[in-house]
Backbone as JSON Lines, residues from 0, in Angstrom:
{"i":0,"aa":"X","n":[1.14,-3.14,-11.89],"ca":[2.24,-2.19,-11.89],"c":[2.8,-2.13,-10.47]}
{"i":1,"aa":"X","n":[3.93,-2.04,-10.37],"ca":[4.72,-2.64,-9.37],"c":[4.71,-1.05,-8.27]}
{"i":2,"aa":"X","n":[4.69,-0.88,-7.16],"ca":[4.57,0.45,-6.33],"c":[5.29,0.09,-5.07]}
{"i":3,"aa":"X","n":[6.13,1.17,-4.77],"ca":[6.43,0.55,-3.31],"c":[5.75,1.59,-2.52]}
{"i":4,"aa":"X","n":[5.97,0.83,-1.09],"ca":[5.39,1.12,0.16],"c":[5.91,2.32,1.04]}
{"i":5,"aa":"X","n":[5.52,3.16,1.32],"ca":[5.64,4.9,1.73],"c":[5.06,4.84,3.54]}
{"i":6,"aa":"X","n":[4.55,4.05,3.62],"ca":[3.6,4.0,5.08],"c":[2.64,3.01,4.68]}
{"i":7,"aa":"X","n":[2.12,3.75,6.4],"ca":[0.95,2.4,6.49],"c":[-0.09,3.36,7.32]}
{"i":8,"aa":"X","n":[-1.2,2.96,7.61],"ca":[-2.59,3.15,8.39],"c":[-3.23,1.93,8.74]}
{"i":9,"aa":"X","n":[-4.22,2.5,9.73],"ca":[-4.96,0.63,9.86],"c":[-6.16,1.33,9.49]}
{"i":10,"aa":"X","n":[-7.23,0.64,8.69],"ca":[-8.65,1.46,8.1],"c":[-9.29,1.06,9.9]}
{"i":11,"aa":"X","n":[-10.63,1.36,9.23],"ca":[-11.65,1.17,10.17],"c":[-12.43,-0.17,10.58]}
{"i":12,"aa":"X","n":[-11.4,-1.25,10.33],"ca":[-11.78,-2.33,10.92],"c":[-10.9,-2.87,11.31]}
{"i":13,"aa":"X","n":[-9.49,-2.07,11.38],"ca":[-8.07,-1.97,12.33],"c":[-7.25,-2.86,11.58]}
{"i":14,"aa":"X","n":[-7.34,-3.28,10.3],"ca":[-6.62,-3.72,9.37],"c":[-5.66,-2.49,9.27]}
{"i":15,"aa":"X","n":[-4.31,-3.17,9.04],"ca":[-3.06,-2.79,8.23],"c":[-2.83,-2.1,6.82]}
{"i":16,"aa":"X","n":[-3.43,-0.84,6.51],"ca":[-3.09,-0.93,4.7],"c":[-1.37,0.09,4.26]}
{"i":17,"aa":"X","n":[-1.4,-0.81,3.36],"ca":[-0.27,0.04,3.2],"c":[-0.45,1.17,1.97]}
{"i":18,"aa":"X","n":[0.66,2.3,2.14],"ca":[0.19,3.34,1.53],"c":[1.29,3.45,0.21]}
{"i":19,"aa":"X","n":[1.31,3.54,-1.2],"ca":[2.02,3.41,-2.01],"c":[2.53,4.49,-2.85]}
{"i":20,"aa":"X","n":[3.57,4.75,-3.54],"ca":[4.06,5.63,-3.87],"c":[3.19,6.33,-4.86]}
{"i":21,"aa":"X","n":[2.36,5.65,-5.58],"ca":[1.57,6.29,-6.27],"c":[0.26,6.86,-5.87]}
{"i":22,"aa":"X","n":[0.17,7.07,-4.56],"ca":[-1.19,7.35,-3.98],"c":[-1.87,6.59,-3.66]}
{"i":23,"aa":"X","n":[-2.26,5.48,-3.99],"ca":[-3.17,4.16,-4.07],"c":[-2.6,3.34,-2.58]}
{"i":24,"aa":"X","n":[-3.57,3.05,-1.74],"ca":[-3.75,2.26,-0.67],"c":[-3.93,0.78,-1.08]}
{"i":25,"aa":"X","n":[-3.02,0.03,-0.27],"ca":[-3.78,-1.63,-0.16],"c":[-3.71,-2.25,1.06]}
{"i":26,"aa":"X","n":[-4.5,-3.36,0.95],"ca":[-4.19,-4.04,2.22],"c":[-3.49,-4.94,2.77]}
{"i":27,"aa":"X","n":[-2.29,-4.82,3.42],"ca":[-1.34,-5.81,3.67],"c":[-2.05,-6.55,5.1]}
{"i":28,"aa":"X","n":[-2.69,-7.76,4.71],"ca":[-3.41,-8.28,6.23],"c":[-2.11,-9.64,6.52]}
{"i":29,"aa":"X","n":[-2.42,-10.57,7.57],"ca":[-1.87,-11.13,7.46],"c":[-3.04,-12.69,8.16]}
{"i":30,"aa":"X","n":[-3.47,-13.1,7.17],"ca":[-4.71,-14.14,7.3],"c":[-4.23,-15.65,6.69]}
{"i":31,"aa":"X","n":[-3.41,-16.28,7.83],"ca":[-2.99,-18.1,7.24],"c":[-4.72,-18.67,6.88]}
{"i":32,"aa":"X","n":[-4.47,-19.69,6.22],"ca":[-3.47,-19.8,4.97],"c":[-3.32,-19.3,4.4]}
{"i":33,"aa":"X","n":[-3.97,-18.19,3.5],"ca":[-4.8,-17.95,2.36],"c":[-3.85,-16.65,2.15]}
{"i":34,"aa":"X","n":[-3.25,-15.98,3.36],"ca":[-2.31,-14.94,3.12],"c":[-1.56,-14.72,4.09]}
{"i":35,"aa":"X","n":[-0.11,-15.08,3.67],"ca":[1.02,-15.17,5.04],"c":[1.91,-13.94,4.81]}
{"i":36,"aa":"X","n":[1.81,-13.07,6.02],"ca":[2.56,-11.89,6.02],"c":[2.64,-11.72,7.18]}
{"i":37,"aa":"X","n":[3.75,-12.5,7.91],"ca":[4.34,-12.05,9.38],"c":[4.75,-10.81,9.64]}
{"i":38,"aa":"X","n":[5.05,-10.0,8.79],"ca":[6.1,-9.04,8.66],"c":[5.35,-7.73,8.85]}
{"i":39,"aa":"X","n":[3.66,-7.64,9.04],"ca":[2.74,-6.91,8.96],"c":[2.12,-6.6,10.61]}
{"i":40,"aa":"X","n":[2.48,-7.79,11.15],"ca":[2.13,-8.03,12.4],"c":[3.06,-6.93,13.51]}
{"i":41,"aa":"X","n":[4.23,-6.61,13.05],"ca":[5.33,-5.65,14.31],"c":[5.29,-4.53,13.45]}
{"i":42,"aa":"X","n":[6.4,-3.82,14.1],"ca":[6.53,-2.32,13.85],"c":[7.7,-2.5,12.79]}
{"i":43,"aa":"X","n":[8.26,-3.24,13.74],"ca":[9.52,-3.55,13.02],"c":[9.66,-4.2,11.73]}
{"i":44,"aa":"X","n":[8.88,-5.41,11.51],"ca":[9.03,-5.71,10.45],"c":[8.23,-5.21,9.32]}
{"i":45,"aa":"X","n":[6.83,-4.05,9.47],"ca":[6.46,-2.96,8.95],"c":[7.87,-2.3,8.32]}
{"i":46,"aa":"X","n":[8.3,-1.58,9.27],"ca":[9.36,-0.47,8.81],"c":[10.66,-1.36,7.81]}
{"i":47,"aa":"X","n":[11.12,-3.01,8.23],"ca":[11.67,-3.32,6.8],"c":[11.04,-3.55,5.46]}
{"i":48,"aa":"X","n":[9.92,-3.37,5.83],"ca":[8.92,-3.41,4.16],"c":[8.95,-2.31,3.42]}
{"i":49,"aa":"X","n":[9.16,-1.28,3.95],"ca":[9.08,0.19,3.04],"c":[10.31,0.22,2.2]}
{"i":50,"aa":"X","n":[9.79,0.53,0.93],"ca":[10.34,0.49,-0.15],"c":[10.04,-1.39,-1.01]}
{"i":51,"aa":"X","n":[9.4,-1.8,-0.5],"ca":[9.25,-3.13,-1.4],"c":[7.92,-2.31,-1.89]}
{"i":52,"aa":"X","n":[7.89,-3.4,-3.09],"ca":[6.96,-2.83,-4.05],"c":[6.24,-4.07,-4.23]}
{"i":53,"aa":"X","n":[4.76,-3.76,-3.86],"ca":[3.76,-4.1,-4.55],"c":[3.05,-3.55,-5.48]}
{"i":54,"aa":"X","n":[1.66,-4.86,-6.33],"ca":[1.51,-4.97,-7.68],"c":[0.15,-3.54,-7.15]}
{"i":55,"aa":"X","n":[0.02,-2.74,-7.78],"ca":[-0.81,-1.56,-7.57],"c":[-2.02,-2.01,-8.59]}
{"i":56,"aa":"X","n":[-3.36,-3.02,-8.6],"ca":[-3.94,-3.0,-8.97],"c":[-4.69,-1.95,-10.04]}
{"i":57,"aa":"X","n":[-4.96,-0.76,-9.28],"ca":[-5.75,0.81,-9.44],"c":[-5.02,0.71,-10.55]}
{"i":58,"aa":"X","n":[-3.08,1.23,-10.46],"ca":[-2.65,1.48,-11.08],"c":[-2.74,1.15,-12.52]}
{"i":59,"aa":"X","n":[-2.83,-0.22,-12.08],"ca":[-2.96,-1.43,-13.4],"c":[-3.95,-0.84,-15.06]}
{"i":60,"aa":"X","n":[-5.07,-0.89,-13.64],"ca":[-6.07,-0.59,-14.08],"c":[-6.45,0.96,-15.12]}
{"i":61,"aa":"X","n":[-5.85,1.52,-14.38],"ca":[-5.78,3.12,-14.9],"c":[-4.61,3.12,-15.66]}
{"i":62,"aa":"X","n":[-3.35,2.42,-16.53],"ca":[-2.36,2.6,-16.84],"c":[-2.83,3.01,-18.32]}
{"i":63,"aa":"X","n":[-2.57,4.21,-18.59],"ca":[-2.6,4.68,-20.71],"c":[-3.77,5.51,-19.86]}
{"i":64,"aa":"X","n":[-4.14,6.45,-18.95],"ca":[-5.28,6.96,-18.35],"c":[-4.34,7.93,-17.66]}
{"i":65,"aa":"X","n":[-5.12,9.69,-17.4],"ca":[-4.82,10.67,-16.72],"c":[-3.8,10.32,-15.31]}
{"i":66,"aa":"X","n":[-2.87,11.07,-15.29],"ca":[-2.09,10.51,-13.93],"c":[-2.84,11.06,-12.82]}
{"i":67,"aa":"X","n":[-2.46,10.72,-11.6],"ca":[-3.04,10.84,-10.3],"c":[-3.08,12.07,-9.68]}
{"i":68,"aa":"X","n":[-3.93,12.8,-9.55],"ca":[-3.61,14.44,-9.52],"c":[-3.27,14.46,-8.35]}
{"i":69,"aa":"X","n":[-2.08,15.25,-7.79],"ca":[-1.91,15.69,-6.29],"c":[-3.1,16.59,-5.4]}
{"i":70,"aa":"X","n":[-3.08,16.01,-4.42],"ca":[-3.8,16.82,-3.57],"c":[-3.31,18.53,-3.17]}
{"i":71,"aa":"X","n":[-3.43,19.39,-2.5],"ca":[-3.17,20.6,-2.06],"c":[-1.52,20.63,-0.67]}
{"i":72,"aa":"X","n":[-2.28,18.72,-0.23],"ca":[-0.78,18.68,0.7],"c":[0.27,17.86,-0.19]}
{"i":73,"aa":"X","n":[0.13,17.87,-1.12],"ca":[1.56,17.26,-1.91],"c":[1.48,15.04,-1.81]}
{"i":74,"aa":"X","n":[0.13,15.18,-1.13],"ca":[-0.01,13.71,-1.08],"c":[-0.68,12.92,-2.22]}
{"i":75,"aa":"X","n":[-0.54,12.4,-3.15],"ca":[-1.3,11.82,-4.56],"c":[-2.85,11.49,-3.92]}
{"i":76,"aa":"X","n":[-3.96,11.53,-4.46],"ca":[-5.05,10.78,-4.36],"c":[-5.02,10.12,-5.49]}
């Protein structure tokens, strides 16, 4: 299920994840060959990614299943 991109964080091994409209986190790394994403590497080309949509696995997964309850700050978990 297709989600776009709201922000970003780097977890705790200073990876890049991006944060998706549906609550659900992923990881946008950028590791040749195996995964090419220049665009992960600046600020700049971060900030033209928001609003592209990636495939939301979780989502996938949980789709015909309870929706994502909001947290207390209005942020989905």
């Amino acid at each position: 299920m297709k989600q776009a991109i709201v922000g970003y964080h780097k977890d705790a091994e200073d990876h890049w994840v991006a944060e998706l409209t549906c609550g659900h986190n992923q990881h946008v790394r950028h590791k040749p060959p195996w995964v090419v994403r220049h665009w992960v590497t600046t600020e700049m080309g971060r900030a033209a990614m928001w609003g592209y949509k990636l495939d939301c696995k979780l989502c996938e997964s949980r789709e015909g299943k309870e929706p994502v309850a909001l947290s207390d700050t209005g942020v989905r978990r």
